[in-house]
C-alpha positions as CSV (number, residue, x, y, z in Angstrom):
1,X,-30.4,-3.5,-5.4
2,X,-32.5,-0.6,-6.4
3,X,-33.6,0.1,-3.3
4,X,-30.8,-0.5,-1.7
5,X,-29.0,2.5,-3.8
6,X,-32.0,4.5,-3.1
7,X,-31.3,3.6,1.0
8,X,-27.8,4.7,0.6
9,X,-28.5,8.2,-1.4
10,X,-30.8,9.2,1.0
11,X,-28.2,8.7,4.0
12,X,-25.6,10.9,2.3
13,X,-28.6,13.4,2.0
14,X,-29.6,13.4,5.7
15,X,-26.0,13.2,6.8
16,X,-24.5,15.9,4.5
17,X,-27.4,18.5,5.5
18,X,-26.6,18.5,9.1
19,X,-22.1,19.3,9.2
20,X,-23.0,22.7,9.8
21,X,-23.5,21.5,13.5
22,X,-19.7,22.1,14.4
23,X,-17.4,21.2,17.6
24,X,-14.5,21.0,18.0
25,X,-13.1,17.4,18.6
26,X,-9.6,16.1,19.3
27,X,-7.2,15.0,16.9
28,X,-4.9,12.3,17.9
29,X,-2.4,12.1,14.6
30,X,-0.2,14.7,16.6
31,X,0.8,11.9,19.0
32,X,1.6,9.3,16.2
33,X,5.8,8.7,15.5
34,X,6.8,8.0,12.0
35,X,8.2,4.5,12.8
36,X,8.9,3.7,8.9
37,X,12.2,5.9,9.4
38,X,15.3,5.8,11.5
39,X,14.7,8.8,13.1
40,X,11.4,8.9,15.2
41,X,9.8,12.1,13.9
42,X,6.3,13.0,15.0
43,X,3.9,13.3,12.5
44,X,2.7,17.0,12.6
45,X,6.8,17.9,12.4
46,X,7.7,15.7,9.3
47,X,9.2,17.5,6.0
48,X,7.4,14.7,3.8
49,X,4.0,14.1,2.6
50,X,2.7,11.4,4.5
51,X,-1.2,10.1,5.6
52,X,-2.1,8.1,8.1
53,X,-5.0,5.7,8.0
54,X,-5.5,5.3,11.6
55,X,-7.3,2.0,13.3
56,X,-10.2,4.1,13.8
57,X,-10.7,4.6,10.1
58,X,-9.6,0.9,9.6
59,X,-12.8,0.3,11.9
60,X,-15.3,2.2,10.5
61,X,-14.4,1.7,6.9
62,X,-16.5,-0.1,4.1
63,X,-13.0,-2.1,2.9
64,X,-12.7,-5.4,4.0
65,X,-9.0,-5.4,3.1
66,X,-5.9,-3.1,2.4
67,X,-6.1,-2.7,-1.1
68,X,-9.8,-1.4,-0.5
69,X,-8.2,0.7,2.1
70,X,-5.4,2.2,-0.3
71,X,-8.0,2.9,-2.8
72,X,-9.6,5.6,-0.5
73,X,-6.2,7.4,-0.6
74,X,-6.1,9.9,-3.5
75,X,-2.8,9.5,-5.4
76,X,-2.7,5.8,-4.5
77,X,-3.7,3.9,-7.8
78,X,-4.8,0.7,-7.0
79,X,-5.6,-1.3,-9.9
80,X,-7.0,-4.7,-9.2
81,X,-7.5,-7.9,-11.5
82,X,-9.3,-9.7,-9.1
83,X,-11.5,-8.5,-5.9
84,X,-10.5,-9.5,-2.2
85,X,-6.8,-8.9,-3.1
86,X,-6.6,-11.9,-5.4
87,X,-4.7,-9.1,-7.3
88,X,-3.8,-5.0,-7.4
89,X,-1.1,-3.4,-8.7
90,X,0.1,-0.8,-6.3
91,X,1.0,2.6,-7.4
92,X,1.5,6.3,-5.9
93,X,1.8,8.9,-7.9
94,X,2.0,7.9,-11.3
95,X,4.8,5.9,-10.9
96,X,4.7,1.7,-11.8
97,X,3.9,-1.2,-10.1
98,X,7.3,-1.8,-9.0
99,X,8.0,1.5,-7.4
100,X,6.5,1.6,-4.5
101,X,7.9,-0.8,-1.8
102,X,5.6,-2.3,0.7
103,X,7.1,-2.7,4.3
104,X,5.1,-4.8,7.2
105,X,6.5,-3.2,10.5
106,X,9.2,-1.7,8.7
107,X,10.6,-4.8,7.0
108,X,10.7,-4.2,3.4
109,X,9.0,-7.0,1.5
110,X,10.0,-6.1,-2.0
111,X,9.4,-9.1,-4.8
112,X,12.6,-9.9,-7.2
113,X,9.9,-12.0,-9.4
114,X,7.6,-8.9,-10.2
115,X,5.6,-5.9,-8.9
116,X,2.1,-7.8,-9.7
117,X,2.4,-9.7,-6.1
118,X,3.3,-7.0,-4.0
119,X,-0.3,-6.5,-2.4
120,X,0.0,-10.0,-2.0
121,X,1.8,-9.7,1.1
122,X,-0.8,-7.5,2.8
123,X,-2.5,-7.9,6.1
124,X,-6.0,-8.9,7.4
125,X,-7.0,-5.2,8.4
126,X,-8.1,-7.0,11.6
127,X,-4.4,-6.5,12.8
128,X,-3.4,-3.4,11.3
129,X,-2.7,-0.4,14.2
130,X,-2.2,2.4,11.1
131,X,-1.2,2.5,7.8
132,X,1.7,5.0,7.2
133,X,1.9,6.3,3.2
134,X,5.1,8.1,1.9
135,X,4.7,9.6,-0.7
136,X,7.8,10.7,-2.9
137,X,11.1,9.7,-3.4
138,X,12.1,7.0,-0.7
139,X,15.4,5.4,-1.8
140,X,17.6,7.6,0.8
141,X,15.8,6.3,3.6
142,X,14.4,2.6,2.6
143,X,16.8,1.6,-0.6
144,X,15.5,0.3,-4.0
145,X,11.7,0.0,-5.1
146,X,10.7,2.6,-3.0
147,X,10.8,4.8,-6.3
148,X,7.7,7.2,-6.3
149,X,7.2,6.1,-2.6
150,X,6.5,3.4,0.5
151,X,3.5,1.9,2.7
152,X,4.6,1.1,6.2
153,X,1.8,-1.4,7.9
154,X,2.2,-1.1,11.3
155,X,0.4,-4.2,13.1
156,X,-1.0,-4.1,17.0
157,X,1.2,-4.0,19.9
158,X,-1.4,-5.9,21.8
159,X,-5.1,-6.9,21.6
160,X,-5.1,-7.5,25.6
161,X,-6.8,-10.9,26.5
162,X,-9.5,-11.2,23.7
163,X,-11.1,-13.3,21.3
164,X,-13.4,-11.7,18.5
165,X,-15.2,-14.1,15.6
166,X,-16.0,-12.6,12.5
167,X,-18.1,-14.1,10.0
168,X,-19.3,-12.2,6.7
169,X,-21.7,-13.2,3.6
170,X,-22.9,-11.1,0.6
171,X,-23.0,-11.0,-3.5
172,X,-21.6,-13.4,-5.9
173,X,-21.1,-15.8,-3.1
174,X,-18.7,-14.3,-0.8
175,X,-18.3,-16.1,2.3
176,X,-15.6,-14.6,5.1
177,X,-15.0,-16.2,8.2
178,X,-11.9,-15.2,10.8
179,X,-10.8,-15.6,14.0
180,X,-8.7,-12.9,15.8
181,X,-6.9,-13.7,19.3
182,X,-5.3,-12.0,21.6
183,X,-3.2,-13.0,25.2
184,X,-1.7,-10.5,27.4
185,X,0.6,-11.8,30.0
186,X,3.4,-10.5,32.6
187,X,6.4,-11.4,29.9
188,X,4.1,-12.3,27.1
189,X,1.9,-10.5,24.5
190,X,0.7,-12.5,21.9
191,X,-2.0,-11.6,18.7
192,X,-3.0,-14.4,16.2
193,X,-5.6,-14.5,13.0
194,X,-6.8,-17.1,11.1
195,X,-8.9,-16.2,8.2
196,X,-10.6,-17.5,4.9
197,X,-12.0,-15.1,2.2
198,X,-14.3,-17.4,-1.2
199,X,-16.1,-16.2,-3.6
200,X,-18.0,-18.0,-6.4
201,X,-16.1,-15.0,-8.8
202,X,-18.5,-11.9,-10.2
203,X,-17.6,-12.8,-13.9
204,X,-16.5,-16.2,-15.2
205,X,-13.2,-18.1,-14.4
206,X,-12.9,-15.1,-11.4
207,X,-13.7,-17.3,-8.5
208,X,-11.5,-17.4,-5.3
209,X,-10.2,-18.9,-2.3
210,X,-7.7,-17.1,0.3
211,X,-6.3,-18.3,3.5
212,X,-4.5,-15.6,6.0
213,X,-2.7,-16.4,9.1
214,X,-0.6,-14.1,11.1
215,X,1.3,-14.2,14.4
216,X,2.8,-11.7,16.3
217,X,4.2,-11.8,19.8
218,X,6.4,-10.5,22.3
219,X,8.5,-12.2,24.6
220,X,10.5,-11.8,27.6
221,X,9.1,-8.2,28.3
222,X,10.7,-8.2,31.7
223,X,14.1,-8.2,30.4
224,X,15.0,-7.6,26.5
225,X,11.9,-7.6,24.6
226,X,11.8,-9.9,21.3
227,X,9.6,-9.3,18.9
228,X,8.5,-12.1,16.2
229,X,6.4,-12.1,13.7
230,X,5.0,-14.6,11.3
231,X,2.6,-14.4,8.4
232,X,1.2,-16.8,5.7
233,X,-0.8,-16.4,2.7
234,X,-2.4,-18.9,0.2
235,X,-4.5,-17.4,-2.3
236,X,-6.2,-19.7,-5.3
237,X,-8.3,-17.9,-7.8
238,X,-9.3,-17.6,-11.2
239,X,-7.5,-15.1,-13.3
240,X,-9.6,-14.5,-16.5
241,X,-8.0,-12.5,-19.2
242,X,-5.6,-11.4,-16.4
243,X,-3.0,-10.7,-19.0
244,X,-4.4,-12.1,-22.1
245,X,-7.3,-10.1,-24.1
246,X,-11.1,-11.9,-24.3
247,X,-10.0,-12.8,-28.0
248,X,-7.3,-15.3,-27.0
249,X,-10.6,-17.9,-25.4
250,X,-8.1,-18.7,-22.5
251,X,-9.0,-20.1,-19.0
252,X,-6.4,-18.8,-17.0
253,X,-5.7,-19.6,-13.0
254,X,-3.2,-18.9,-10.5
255,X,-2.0,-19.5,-7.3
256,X,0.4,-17.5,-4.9
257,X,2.0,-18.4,-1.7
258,X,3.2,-15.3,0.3
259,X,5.1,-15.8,3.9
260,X,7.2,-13.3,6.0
261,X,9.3,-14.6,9.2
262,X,11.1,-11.6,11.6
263,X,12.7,-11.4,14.6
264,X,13.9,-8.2,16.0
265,X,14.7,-6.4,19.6
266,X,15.7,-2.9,20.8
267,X,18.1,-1.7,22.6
268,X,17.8,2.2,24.0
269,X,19.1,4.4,26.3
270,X,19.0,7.8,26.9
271,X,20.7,9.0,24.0
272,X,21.2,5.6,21.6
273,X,18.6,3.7,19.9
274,X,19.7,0.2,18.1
275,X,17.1,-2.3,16.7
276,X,18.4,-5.4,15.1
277,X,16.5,-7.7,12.6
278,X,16.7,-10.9,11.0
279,X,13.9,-11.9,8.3
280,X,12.9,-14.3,6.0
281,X,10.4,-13.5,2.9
282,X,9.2,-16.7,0.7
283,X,7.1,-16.0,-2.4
284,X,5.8,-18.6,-4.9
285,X,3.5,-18.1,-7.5
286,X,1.9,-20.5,-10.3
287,X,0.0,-19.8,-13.1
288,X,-1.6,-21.3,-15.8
289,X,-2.8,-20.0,-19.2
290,X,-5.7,-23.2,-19.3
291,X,-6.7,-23.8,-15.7
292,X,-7.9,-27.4,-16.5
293,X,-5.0,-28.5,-19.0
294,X,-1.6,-27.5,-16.8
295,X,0.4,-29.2,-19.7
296,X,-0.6,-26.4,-21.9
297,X,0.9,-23.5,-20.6
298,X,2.4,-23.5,-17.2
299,X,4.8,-20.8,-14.7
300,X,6.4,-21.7,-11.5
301,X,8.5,-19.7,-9.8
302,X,10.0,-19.4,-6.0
303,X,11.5,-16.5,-5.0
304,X,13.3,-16.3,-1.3
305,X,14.8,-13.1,0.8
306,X,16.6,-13.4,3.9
307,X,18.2,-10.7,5.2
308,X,19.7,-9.2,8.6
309,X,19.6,-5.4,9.3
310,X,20.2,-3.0,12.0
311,X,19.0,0.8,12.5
312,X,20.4,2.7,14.6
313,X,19.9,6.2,16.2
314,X,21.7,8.4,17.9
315,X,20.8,12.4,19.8
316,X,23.2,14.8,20.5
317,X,23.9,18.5,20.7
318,X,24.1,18.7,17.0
319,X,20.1,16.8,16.2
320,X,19.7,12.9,15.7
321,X,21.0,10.9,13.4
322,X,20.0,7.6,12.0
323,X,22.1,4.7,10.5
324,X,21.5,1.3,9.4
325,X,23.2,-1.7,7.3
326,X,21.0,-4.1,5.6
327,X,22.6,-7.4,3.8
328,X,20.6,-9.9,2.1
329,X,20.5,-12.6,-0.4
330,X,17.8,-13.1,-3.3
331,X,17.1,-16.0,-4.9
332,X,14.9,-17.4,-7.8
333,X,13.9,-20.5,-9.1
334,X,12.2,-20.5,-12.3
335,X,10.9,-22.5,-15.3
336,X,10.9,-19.7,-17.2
337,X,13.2,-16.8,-15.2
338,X,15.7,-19.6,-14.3
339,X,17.2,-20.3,-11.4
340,X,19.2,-16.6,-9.9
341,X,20.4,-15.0,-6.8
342,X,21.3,-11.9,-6.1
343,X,23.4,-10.3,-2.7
344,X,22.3,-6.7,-1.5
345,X,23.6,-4.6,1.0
346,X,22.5,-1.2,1.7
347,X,24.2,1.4,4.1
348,X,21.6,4.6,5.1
349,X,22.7,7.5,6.9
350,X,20.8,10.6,7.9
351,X,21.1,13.8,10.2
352,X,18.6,16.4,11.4
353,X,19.7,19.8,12.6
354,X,17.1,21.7,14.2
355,X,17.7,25.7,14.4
356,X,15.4,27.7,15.5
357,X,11.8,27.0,12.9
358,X,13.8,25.6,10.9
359,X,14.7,21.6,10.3
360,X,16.8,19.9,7.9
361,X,17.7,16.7,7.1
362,X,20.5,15.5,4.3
363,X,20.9,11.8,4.0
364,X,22.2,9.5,1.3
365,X,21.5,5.8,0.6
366,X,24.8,3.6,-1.1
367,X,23.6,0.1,-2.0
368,X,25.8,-2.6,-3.7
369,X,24.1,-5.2,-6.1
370,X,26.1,-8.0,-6.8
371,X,24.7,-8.2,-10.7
372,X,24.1,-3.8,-10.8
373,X,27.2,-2.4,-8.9
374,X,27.1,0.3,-7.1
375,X,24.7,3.2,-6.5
376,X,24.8,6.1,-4.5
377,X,21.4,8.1,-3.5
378,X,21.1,11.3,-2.0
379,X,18.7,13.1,-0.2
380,X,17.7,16.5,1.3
381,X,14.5,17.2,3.9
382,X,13.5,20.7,4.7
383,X,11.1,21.9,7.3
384,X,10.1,25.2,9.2
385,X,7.9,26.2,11.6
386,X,5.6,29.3,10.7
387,X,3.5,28.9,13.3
388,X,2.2,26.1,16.2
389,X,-0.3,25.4,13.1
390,X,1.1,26.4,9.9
391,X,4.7,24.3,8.4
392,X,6.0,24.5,5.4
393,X,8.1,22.0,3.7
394,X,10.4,20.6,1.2
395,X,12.6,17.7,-0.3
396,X,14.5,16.7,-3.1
397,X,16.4,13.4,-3.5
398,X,17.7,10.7,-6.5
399,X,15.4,7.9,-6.1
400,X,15.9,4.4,-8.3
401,X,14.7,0.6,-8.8
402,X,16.8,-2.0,-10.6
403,X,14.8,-4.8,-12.8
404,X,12.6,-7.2,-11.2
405,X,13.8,-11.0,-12.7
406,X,10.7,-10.6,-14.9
407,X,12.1,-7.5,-16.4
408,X,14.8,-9.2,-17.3
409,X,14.7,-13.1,-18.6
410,X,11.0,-13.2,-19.1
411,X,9.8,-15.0,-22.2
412,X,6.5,-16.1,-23.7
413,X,4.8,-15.5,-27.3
414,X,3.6,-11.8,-26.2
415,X,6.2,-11.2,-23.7
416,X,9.9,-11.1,-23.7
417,X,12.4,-9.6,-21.1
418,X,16.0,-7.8,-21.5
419,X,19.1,-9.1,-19.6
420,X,21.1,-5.5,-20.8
421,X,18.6,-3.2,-19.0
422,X,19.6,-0.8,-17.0
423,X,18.4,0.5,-13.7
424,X,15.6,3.1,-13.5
425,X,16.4,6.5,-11.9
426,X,15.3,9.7,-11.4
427,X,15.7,13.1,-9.5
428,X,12.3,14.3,-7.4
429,X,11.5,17.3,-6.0
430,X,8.4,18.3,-3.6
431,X,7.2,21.7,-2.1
432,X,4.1,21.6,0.5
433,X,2.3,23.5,3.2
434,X,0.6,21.5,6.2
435,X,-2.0,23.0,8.5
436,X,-3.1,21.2,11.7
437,X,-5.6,21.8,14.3
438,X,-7.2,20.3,16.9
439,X,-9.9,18.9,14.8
440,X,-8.9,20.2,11.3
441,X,-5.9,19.1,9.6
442,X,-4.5,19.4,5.7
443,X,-1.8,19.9,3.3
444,X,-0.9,20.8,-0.1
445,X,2.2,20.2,-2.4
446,X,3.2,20.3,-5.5
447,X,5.5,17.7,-7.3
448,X,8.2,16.8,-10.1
449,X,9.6,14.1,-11.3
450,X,12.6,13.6,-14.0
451,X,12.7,9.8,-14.5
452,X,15.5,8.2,-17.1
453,X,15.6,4.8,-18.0
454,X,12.1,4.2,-17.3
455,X,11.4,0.2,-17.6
456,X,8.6,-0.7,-19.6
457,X,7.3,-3.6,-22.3
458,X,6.8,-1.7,-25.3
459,X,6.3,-3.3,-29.0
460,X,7.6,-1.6,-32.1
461,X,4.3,-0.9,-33.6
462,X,0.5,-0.7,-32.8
463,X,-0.2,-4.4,-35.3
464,X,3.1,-6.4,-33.0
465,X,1.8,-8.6,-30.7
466,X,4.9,-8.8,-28.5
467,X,6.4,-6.3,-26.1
468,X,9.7,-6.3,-24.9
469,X,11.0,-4.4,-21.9
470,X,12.6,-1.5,-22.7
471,X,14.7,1.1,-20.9
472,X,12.2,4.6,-22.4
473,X,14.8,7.4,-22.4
474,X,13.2,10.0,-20.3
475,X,9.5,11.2,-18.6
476,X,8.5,13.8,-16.4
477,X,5.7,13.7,-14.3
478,X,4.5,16.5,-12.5
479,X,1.2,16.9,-10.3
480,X,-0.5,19.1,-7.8
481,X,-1.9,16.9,-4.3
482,X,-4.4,18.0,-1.7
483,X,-5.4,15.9,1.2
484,X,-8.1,17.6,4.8
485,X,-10.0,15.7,7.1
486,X,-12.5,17.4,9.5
487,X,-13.6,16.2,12.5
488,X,-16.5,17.3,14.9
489,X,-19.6,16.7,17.0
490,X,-23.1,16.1,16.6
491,X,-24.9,15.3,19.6
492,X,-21.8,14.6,21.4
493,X,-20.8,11.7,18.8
494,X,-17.4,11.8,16.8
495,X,-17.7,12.3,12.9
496,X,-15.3,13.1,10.1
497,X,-15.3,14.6,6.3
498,X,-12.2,13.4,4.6
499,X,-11.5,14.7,1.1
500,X,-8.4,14.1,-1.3
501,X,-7.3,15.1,-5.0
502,X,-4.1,14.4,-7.0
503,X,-3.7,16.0,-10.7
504,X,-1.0,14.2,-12.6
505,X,0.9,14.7,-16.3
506,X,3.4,12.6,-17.8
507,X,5.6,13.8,-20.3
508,X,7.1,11.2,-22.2
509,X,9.8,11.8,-24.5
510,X,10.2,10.2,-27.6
511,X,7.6,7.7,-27.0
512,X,4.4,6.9,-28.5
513,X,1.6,6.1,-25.9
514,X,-0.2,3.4,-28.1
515,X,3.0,1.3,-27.8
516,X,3.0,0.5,-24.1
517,X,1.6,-2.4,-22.1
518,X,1.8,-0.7,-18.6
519,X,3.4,2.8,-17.6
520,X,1.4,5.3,-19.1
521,X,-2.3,4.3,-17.9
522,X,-1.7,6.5,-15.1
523,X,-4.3,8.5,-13.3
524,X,-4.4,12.2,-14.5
525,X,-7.6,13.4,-12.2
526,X,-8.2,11.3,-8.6
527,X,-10.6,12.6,-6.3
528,X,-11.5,10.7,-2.9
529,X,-13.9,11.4,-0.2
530,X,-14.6,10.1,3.1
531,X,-17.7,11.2,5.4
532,X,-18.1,9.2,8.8
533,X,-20.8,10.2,10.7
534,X,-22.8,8.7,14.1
535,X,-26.2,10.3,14.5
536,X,-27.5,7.2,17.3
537,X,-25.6,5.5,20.1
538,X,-25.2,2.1,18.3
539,X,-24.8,2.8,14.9
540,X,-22.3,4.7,12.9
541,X,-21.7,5.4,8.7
542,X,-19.7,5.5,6.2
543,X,-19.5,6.6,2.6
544,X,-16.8,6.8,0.1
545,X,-17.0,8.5,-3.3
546,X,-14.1,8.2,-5.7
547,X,-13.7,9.6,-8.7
548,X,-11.0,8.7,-11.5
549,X,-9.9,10.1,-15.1
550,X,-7.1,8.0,-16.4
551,X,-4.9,9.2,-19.3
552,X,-6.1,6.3,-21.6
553,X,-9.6,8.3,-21.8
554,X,-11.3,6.8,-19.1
555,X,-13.4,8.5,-16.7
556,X,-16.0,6.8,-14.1
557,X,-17.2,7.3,-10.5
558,X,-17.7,4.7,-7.6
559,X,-19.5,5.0,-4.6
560,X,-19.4,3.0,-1.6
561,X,-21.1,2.7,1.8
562,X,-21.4,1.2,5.0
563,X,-23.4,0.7,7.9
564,X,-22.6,-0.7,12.0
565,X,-24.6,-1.5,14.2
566,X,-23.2,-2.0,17.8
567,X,-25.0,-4.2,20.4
568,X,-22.9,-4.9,23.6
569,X,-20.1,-7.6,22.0
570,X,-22.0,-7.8,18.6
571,X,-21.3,-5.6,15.5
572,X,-23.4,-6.1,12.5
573,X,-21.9,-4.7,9.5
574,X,-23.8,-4.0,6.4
575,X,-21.2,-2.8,3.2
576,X,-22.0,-2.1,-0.4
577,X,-19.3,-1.2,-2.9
578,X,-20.0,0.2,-6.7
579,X,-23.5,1.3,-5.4
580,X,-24.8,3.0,-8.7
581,X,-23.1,-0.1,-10.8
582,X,-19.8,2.1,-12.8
583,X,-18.6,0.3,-15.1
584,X,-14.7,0.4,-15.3
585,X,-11.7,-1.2,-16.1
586,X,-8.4,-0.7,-13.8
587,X,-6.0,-2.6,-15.8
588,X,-6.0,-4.6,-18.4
589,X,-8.7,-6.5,-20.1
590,X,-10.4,-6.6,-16.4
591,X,-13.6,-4.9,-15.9
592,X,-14.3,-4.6,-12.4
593,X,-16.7,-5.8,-10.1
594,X,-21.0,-4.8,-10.3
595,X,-22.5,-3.5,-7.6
596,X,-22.6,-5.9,-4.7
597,X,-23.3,-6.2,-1.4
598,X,-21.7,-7.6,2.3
599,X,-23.3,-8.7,5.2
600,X,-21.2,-9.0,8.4
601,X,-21.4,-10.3,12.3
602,X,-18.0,-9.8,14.6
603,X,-18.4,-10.9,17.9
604,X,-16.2,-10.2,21.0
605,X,-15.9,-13.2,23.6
């Protein structure tokens, strides 16, 4: 391992001392429409702060899944339990695991049960076309949970006729095998994956055993295109002190089920735009606090979604504007939570005018809750032009996220929930400048938050053992962001230097940090870099430093790496995470994986 960190430093040596060899390469995010909105906006003329993590990147990457991905984002806390996505808590700017909603090609796949499975639902990078992050307040356009923000993974269109085999080996055990296949016919386009991800665990009791498969296809592409998709996740692993400390002696496990099932179709014209959807998203989750004795302590819970939707568009003299109507029904079943359901039904309309270098775009989300009422949220966008390069923007809009059922009815020995809470809300506001050239691009913004009614567990003092959620009165968060990648040549091969930073503060009224269990162990400094570099025909780099200072005192910095070698249809992949061994803990009682190593072999038939 030594030598292996001594491999990798000298690599970021060699490649750093040669950027200064400069040309000028094209960027392609110009092209890319914003397909996580109503109104198809490119993204070099959006009035929101949103990054792209291209296939490319996906490619070239040392993750070996989305949550790896998100963690090379700066202001995107990811803050994992487990490793291989057995579990992370998803967060963007500051904000809690249940406020940022997670959509998979624009369905939103929000959890009624709790924020903790949300990653859960994520995709095998293998069919991932781009990764689209919003960040700031969301509720006008997608509804409730997308509080502080969304993620919009947008899978492949097509893979043409193709079969690739992937098979991958490293530290601690881990053994990754997939297959990825691809048909492209006259009417027909169809991708499926089929994948399993074990580990013998990095600690005790942290072992793991995933299984992934997704479908997509397209049919009848002569005619009136339909578009299904289908996805299925079983995940077993060990869940040691996942949310009890080292002092309780417990062997906990847990197993989650995740599946999403969605049919859509567009119809367009000239002027009109209308995509209908139906989906289906089934959840289930089981844990147990002694993973041989399930008498002793043991959760199950089943959570359903179905829902139908239609967005809408519609161009005229006066700019675009987008509608939509989404209806669903919720349901739980519980041992603990109880058995629950829920309707929903949200009704979105926007409008952009466009005068001159300027662009603006009011909208306002109303949403009725058959157990919260009803909630209007409204929103303003503001753009303009000051030059082909330069844009400045703004927004401001009431964002909000009722109680997941945990929030609510919870109830162990450390752990109760609260039927009378209230919704959280709050009003956001963002200013921001983005720059774009051909092979340079950046922005920079500035953000505030006023939350009230905050949901958190808290306890009454520091010796209680037993948190109960609790609507805190009010916090402000406020925070500077900067986010550039530059690309260029050397010796005719594409590279890139990526580099990100978020400053955060909370302000938390009336509230004393030593008595909660999860809002305020937010990030206050996070700093990300990216360099990609090819120096050779056939192999390419990659390093990723990230650097985090967490208001709980913390303060530690990671470094990972990765190497491909190309050979006709064969790419051998070598990837090492935590190179110089950081020690850290993310959440909880959880300290976080060693330094470790991944070998890899994908072939293309």
């Amino acid at each position: 391992m030594l030598k292996l960190r001594f491999a990798f430093t000298l690599l970021l040596v060699a490649t750093s001392s040669i950027i200064a060899q400069q040309i000028q390469t094209r960027q392609e995010l110009d092209t890319v429409l914003i397909k996580s909105t109503r109104i198809d906006i490119p993204f070099k003329e959006n009035a929101r702060t949103i990054q792209i993590i291209t296939a490319d990147i996906i490619k070239k990457s040392a993750a070996t899944n989305v949550a790896e991905l998100l963690q090379q984002v700066a202001g995107v806390d990811i803050r994992r339990r487990g490793t291989a996505g057995s579990q992370a808590d998803l967060y963007i700017r500051g904000g809690g695991f249940d406020q940022t909603l997670l959509l998979i090609d624009g369905i939103k796949m929000d959890d009624a049960q709790t924020g903790h499975h949300t990653l859960n639902a994520a995709l095998p990078i293998e069919v991932i076309e781009r990764i689209e992050i919003v960040k700031g307040p969301a509720a006008r356009i997608f509804g409730q949970n997308a509080f502080t923000g969304a993620i919009n993974i947008v899978t492949k269109k097509k893979l043409k006729s193709t079969v690739s085999a992937n098979l991958e080996a490293g530290s601690f055990g881990q053994l990754n095998g997939s297959v990825t296949f691809g048909k492209e016919t006259e009417n027909t386009t169809i991708i499926a994956h089929i994948g399993t991800l074990t580990s013998d665990g990095y600690r005790i009791n942290s072992d793991y055993e995933n299984y992934n498969y997704f479908f997509k296809g397209t049919f009848n592409k002569q005619k009136q295109p339909i578009n299904v998709i289908a996805t299925f996740f079983d995940r077993k692993f060990g869940a040691q002190n996942f949310y009890t400390p080292p002092s309780f002696g417990l062997n906990e496990y847990e197993e989650t089920q995740n599946s999403l099932l969605g049919i859509s179709t567009t119809f367009q014209s000239e002027k009109f735009k209308l995509t209908p959807r139906l989906y289906w998203r089934r959840g289930q989750d089981i844990f147990l606090l002694q993973r041989d004795n399930p008498s002793f302590y043991r959760n199950l819970h089943i959570t359903n979604k179905v829902g139908a939707e239609a967005n809408a568009s519609y161009t005229s003299s006066l700019g675009i504007t987008g509608f939509g109507l989404d209806i669903s029904r919720v349901s739980i079943s519980s041992n603990n939570l109880g058995d629950r359901n829920r309707t929903m039904v949200n009704l979105f309309l926007e409008h952009r005018f466009k005068t001159g270098n300027f662009d603006i775009t009011p909208g306002v989300a109303v949403t009725y809750f058959s157990d919260f009422k009803f909630h209007a949220f409204p929103g303003l966008d503001i753009g303009y032009k000051v030059s082909d390069n330069l844009r400045a923007y703004g927004n401001i809009g009431y964002t909000y996220r009722i109680p997941t059922y945990t929030d609510l009815y919870y109830n162990d020995s450390s752990t109760t929930g609260n039927p009378n809470l209230k919704p959280e809300e709050a009003l956001a506001q963002e200013l921001g400048l983005k720059y774009n050239t051909n092979n340079f691009y950046a922005t920079v913004s500035v953000f505030n938050r006023d939350a009230d009614n905050l949901i958190d567990f808290i306890r009454p003092n520091t010796t209680a053992t037993k948190f109960e959620a609790t609507n805190i009165a009010e916090v402000n968060t406020k925070g500077f962001e900067f986010d550039a990648n530059y690309t260029f040549k050397i010796k005719d091969y594409n590279q890139s230097l990526a580099v990100g930073y978020t400053f955060l503060e909370d302000n938390i009224k009336d509230q004393d940090r030593d008595l909660s269990r999860y809002r305020l162990n937010t990030l206050k400094h996070h700093f990300t870099t990216r360099l990609r570099t090819q120096l050779f025909k056939n192999v390419s780099q990659n390093i990723i430093y990230k650097h985090a200072e967490r208001t709980d005192g913390q303060s530690y910095n990671v470094w990972d790496a990765s190497i491909i070698f190309n050979f006709n249809k064969f790419d051998f992949t070598v990837t090492a995470n935590n190179i110089f061994n950081a020690e850290f803990i993310e959440t909880g009682f959880v300290p976080m994986l060693e330094s470790n190593v991944l070998f890899g072999l994908r072939y293309s038939f």
